[in-house]
N, CA, C and O atoms as a GROMACS GRO file, in nm:
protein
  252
    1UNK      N    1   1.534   0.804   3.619
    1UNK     CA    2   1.626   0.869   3.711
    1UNK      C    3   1.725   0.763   3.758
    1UNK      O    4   1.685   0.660   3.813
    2UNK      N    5   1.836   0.784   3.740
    2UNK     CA    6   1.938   0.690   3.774
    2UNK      C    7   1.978   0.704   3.950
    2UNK      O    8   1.936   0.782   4.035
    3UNK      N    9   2.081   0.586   3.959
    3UNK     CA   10   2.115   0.616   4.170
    3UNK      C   11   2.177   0.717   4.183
    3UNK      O   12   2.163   0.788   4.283
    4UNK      N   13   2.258   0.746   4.088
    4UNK     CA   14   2.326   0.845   4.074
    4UNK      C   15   2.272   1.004   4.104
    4UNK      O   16   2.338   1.074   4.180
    5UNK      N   17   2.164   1.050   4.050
    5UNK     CA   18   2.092   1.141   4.059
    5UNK      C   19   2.017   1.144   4.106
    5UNK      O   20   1.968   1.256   4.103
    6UNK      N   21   1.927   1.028   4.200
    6UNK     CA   22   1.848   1.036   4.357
    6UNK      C   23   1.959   1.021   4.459
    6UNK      O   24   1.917   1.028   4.575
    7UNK      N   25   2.054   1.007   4.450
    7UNK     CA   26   2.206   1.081   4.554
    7UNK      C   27   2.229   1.176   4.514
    7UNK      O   28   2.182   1.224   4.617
    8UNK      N   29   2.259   1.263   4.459
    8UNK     CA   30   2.271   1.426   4.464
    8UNK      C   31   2.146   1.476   4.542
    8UNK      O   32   2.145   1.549   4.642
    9UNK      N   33   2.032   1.415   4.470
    9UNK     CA   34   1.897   1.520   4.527
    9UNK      C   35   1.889   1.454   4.718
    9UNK      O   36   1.856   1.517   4.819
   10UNK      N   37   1.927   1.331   4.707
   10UNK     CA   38   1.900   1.364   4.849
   10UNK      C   39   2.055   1.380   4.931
   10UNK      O   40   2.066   1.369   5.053
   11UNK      N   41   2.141   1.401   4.859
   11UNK     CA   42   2.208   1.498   4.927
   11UNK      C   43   2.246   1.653   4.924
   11UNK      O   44   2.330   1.732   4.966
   12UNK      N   45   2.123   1.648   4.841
   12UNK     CA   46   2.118   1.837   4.853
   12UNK      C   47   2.004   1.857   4.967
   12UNK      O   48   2.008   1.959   5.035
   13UNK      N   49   1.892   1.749   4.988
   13UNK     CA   50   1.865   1.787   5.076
   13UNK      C   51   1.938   1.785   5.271
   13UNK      O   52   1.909   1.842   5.376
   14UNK      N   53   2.010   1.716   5.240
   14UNK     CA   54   2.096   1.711   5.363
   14UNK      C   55   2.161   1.822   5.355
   14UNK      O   56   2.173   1.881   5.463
   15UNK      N   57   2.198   1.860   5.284
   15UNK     CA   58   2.288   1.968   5.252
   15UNK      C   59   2.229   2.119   5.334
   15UNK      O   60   2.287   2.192   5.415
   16UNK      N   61   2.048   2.131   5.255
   16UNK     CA   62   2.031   2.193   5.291
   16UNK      C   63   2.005   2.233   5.510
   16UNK      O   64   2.026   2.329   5.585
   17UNK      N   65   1.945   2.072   5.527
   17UNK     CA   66   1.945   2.071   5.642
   17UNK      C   67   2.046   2.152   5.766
   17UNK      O   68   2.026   2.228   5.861
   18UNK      N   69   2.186   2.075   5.691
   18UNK     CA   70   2.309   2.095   5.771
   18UNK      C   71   2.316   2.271   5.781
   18UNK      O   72   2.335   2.321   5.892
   19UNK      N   73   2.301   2.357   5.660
   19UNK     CA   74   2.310   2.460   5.629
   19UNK      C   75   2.196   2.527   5.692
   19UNK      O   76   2.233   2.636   5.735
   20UNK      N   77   2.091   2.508   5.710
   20UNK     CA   78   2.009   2.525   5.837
   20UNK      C   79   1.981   2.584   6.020
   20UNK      O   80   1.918   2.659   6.095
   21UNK      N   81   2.113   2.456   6.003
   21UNK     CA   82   2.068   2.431   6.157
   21UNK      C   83   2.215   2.484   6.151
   21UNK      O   84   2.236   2.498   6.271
   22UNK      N   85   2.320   2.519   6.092
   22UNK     CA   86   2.470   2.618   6.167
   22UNK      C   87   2.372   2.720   6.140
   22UNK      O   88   2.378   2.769   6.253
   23UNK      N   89   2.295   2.784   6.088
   23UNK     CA   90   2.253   2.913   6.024
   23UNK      C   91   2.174   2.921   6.197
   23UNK      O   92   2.215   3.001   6.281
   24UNK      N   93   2.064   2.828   6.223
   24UNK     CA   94   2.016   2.839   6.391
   24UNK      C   95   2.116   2.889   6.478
   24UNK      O   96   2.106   2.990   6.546
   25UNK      N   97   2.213   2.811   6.471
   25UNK     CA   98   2.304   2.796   6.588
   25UNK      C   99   2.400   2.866   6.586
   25UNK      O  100   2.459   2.871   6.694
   26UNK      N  101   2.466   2.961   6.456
   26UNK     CA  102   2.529   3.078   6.479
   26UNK      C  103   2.454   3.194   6.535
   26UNK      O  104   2.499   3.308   6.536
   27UNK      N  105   2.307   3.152   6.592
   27UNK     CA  106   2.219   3.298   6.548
   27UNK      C  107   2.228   3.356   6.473
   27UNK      O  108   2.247   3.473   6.505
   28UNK      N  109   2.224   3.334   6.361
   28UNK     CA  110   2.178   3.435   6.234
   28UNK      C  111   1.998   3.453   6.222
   28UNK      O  112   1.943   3.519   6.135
   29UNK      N  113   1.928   3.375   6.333
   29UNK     CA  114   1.805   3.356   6.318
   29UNK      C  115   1.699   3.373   6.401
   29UNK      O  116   1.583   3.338   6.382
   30UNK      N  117   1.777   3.466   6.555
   30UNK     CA  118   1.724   3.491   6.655
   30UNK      C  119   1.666   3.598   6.684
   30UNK      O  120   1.708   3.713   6.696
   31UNK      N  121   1.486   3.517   6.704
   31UNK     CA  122   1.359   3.645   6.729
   31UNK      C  123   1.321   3.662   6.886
   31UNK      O  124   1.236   3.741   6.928
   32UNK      N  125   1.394   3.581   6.959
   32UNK     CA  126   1.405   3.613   7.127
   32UNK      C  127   1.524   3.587   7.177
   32UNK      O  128   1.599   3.524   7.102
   33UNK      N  129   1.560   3.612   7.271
   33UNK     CA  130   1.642   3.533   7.381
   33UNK      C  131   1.593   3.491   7.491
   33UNK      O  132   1.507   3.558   7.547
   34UNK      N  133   1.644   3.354   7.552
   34UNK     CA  134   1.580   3.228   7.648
   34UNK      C  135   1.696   3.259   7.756
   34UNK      O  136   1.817   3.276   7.737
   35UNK      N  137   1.629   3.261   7.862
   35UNK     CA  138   1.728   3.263   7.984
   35UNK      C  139   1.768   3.149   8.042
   35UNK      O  140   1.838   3.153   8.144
   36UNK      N  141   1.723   3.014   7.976
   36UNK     CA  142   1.821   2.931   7.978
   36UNK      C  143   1.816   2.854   8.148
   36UNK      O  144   1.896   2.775   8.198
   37UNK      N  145   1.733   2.893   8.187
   37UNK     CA  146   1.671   2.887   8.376
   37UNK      C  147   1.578   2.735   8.331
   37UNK      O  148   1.532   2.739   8.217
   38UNK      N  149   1.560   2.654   8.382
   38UNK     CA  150   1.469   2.543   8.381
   38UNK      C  151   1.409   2.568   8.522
   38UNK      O  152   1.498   2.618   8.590
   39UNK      N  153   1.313   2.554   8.581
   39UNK     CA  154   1.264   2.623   8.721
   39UNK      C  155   1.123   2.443   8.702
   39UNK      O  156   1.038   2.418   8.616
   40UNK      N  157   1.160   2.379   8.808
   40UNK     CA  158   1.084   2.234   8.814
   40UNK      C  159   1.004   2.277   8.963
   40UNK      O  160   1.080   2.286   9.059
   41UNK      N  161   0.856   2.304   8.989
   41UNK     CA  162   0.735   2.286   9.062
   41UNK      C  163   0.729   2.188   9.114
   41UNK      O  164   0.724   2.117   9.014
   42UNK      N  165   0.724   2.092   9.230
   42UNK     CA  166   0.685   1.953   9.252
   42UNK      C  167   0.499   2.057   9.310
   42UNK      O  168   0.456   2.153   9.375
   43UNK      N  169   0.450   1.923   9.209
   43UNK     CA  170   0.309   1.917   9.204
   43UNK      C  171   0.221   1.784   9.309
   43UNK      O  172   0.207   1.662   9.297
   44UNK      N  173   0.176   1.885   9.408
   44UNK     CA  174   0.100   1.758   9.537
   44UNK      C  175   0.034   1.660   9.412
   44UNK      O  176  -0.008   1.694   9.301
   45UNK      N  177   0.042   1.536   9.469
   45UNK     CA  178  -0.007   1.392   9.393
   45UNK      C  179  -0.132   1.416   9.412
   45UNK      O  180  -0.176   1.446   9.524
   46UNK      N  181  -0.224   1.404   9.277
   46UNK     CA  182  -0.377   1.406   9.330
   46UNK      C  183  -0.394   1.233   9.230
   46UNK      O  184  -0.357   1.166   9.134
   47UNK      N  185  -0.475   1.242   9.345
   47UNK     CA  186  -0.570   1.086   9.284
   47UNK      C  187  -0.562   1.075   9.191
   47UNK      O  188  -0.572   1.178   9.125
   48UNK      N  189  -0.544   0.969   9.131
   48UNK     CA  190  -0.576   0.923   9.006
   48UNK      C  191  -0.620   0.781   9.030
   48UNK      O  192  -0.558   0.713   9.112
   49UNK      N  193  -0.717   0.736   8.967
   49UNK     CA  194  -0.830   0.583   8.969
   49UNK      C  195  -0.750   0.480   8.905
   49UNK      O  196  -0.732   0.360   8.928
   50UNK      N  197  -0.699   0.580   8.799
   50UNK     CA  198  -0.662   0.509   8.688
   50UNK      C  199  -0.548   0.398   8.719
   50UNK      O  200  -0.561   0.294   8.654
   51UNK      N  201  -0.445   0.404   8.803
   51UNK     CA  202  -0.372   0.291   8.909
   51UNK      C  203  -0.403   0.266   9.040
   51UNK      O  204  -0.324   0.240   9.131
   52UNK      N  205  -0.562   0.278   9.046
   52UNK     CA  206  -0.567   0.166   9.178
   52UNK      C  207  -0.570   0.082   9.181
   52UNK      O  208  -0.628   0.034   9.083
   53UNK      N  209  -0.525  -0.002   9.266
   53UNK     CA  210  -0.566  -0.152   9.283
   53UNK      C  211  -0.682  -0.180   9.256
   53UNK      O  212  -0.699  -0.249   9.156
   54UNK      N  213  -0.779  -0.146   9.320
   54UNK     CA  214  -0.896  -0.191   9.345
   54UNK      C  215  -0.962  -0.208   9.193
   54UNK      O  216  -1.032  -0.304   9.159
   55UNK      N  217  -0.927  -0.104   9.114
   55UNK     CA  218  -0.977  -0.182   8.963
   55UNK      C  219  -0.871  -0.226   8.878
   55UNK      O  220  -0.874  -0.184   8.762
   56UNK      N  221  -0.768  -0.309   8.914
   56UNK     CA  222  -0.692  -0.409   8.848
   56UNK      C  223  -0.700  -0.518   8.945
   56UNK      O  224  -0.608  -0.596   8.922
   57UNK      N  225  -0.765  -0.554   9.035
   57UNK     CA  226  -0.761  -0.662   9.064
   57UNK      C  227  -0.897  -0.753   9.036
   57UNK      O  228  -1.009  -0.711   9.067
   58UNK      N  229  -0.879  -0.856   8.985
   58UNK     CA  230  -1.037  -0.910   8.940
   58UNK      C  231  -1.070  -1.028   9.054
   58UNK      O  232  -0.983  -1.047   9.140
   59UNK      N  233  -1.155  -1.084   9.056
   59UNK     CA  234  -1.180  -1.235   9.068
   59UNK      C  235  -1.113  -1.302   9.041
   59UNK      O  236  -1.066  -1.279   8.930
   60UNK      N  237  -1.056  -1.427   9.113
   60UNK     CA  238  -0.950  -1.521   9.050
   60UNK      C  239  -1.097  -1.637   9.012
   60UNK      O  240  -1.188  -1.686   9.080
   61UNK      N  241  -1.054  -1.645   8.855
   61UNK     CA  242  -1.110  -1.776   8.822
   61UNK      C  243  -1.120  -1.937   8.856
   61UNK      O  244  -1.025  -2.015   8.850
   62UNK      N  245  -1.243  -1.966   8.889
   62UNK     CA  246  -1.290  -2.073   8.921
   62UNK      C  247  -1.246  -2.191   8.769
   62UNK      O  248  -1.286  -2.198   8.652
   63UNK      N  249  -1.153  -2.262   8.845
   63UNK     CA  250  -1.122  -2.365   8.757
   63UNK      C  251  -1.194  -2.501   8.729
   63UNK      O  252  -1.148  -2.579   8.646
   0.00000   0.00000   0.00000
């Protein structure tokens, strides 16, 4: 297989990609519609151990 002809094939696959994703984005491919709302919860902080101090701090070594 020459460079020549692993550049076509991988630009047919780009090809196909590009041809893809206008095909998404015209909607030609839409099985819902999204209302497009992002809606963010602040969630009360619960404990976590995993950054306390108390177990990252060790003994300082005896030199």
């Amino acid at each position: 297989m020459s460079i020549e002809e692993k550049k076509e094939i991988d630009a047919g696959g780009a090809h196909a990609a590009i041809a893809m994703a206008l095909h998404e984005y015209l909607g030609n491919n839409v099985h819902d519609t999204e209302s497009m709302v992002l809606t963010i919860n602040r969630v009360s902080q619960v404990y976590s151990p995993w950054s306390s101090k108390a177990f990252m701090l060790r003994e300082i070594p005896k030199r």
